[in-house]
KEVEX-887616 format. One record per residue: residue number from 1; residue in one letter; x, y, z of N, C-alpha, C in turn. Coordinates in steps of 0.2 Angstrom, whole numbers, plus 5000, padded with zeros to 4 digits. Atoms other than C-alpha are relative to their C-alpha. Layout:
BEGIN
NUM; a; X; Y; Z; X; Y; Z; X; Y; Z
...
***
This chain:
BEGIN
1; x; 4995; 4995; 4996; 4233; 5880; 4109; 5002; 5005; 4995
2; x; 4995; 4995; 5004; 4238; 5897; 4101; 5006; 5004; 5004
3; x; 4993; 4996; 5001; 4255; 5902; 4096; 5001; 5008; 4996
4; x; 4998; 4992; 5005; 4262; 5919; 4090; 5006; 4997; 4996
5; x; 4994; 5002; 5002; 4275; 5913; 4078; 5005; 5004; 4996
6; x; 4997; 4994; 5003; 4288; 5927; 4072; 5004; 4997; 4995
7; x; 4996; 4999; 5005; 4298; 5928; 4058; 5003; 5005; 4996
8; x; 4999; 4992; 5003; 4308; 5941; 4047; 5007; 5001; 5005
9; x; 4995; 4999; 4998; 4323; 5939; 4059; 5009; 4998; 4997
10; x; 4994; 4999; 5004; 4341; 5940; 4054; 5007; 5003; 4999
11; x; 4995; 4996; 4998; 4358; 5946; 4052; 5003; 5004; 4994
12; x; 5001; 4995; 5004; 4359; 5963; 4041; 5006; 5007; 5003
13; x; 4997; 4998; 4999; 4373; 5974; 4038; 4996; 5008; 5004
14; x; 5004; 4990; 4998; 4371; 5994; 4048; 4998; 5004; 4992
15; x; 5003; 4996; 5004; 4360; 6003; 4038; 4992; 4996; 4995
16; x; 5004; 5004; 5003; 4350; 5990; 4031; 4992; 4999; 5001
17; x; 5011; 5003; 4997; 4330; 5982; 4033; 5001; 4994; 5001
18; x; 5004; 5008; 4999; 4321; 5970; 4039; 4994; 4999; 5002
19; x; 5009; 4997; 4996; 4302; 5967; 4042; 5000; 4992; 5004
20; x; 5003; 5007; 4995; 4298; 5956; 4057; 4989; 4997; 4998
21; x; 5006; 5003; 5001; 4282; 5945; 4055; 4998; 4996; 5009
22; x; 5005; 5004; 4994; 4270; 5939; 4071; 4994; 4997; 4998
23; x; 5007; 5002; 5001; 4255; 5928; 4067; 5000; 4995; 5005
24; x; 5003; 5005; 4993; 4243; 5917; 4079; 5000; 4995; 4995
25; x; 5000; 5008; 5002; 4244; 5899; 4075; 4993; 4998; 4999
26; x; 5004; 5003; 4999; 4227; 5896; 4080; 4994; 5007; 5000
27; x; 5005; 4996; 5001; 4211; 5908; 4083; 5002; 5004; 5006
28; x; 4999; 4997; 4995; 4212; 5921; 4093; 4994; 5006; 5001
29; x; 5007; 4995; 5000; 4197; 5933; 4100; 5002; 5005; 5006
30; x; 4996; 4995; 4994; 4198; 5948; 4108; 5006; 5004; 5001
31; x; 4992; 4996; 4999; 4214; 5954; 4103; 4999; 5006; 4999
32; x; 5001; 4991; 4998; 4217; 5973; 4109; 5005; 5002; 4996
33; x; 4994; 4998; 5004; 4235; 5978; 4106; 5004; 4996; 4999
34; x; 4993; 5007; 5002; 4250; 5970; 4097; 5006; 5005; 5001
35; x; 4993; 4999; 4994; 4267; 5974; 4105; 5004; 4997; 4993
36; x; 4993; 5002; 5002; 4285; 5972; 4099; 5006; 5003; 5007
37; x; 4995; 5001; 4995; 4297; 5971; 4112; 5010; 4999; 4996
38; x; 4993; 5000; 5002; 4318; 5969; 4110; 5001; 4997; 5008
39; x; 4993; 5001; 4995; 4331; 5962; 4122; 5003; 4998; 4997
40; x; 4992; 5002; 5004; 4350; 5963; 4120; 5001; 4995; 5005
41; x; 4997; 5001; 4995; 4360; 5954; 4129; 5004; 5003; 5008
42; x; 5000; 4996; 4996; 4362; 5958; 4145; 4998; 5006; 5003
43; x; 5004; 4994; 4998; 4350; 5970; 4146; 4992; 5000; 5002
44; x; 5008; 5002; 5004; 4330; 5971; 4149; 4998; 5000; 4996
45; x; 5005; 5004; 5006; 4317; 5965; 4139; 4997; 5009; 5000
46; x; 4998; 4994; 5002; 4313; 5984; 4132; 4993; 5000; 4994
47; x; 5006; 4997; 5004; 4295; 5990; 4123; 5003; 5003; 4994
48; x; 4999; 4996; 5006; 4299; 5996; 4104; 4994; 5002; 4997
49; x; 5007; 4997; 5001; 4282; 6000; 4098; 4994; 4996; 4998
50; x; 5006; 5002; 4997; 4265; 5997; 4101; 4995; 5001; 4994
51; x; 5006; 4998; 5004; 4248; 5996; 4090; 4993; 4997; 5002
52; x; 5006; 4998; 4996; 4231; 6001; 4097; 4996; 4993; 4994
53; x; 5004; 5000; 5005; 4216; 5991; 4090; 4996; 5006; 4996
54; x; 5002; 4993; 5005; 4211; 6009; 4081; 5006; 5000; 4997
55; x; 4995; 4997; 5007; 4226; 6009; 4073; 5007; 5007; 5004
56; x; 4996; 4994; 4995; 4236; 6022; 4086; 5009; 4996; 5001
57; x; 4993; 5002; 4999; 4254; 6019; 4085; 5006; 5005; 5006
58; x; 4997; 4993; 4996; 4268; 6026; 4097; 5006; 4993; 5002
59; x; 4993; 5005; 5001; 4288; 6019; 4098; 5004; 5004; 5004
60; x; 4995; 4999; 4995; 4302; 6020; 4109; 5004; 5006; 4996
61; x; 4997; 4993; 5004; 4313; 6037; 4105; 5005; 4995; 4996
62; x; 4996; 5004; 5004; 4325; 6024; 4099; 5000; 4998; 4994
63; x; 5001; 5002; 5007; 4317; 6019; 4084; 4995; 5005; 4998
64; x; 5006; 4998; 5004; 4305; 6032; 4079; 5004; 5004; 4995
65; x; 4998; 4997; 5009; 4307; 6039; 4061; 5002; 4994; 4997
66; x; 4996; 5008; 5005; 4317; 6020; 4058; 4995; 4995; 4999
67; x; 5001; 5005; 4999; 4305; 6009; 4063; 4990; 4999; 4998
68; x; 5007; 5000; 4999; 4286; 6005; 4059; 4996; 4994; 5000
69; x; 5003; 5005; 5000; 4273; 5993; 4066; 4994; 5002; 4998
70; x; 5007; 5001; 5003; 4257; 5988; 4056; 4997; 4995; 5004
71; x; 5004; 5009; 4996; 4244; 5974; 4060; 4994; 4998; 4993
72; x; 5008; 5004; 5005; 4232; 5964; 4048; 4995; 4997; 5004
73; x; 5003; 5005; 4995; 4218; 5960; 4058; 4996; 4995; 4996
74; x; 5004; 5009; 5002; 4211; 5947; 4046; 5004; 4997; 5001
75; x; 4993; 5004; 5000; 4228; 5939; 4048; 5001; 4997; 5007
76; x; 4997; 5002; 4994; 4230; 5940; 4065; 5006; 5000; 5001
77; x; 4994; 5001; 4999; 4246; 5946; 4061; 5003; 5009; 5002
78; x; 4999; 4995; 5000; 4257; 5960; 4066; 5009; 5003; 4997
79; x; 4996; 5001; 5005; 4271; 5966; 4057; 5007; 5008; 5002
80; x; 4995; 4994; 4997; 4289; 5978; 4060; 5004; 5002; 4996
81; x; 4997; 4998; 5004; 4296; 5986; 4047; 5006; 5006; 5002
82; x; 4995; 5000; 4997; 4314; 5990; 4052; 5007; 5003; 4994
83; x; 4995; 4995; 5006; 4324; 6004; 4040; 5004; 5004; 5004
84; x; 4995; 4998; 5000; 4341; 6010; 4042; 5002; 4998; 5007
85; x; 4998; 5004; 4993; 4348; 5998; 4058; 5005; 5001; 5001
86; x; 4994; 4999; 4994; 4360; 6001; 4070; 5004; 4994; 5004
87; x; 4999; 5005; 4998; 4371; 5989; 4077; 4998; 5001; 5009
88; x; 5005; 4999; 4993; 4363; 5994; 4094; 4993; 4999; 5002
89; x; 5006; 5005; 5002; 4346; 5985; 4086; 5001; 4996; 5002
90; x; 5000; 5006; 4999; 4353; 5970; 4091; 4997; 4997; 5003
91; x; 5002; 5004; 4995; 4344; 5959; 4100; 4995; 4995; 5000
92; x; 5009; 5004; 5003; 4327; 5946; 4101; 4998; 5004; 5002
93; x; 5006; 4994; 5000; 4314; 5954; 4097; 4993; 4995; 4999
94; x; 5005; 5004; 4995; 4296; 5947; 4105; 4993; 5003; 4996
95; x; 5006; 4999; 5001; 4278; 5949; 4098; 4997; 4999; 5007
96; x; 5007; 5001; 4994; 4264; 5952; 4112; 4994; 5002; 4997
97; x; 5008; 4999; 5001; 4245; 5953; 4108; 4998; 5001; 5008
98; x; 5005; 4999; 4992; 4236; 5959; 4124; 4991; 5000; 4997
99; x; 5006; 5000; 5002; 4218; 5955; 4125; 4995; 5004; 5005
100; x; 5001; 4996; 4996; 4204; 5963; 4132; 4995; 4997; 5006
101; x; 5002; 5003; 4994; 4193; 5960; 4148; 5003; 4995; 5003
102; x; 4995; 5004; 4995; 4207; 5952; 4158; 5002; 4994; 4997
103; x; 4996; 5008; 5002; 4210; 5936; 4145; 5006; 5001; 5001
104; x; 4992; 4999; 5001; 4229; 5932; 4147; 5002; 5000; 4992
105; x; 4994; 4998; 5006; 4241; 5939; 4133; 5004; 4993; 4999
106; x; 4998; 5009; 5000; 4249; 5928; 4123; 5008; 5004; 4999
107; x; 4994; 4998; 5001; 4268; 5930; 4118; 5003; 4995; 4994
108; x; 4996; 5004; 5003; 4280; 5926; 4105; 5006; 4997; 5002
109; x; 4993; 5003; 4996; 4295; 5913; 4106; 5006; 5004; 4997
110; x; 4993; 4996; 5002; 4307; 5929; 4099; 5004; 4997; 4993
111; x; 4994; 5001; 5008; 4318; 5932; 4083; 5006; 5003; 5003
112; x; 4995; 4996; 4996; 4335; 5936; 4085; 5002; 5005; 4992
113; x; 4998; 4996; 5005; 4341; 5951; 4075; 5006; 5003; 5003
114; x; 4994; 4997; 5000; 4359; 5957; 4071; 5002; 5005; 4996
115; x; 5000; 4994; 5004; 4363; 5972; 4064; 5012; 5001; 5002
116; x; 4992; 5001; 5000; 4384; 5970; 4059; 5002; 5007; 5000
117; x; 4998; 4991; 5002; 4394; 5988; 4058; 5007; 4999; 4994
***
């Protein structure tokens, strides 16, 4: 069975960093793109930026300029590097892999991050 397992979550004061980690547990084939997702409380669950298998990145207006996702594909990992946060960051935040030719996507079990002011 594979997992997405995240890491890199936390609670950091406004202004600060932090890099989120998603790695598969197990083998995974056919991974297309890898996601990063957010929910606050009380809110929807909310796309933050996206990574093509080419490498095509593209981010919520909310984070662009602060926030950037990479991927390692030997790794099977993908990764959220998270500069100058906002207490408005808060939330879990979810890895997705989408795969191609209709396999089902996998999901992560969420990190929670807090951004204090």
């Amino acid at each position: 069975q594979v997992l997405l397992v995240e890491s890199g979550g936390g609670l950091v004061q406004a202004g600060g960093s932090l890099r989120l980690s998603c790695a598969a547990s197990g083998s995974i084939f056919s991974i297309n793109a890898m996601y990063w997702y957010r929910q606050a409380p009380g809110k929807q669950r909310e796309l933050v930026a996206v990574i093509t298998s080419g490498g095509i990145t593209n981010y919520a207006d909310s984070v662009k300029g602060r926030f950037t996702i990479s991927r390692d594909n030997a790794k099977n990992t993908v990764y959220l590097q998270m500069n100058s946060l906002k207490p408005e960051d808060t939330a879990v935040y979810y890895c997705k892999f989408s795969r191609l030719n209709g396999a089902p996507e996998y999901w992560g079990q969420g990190t929670q991050v807090t951004v204090s002011s």
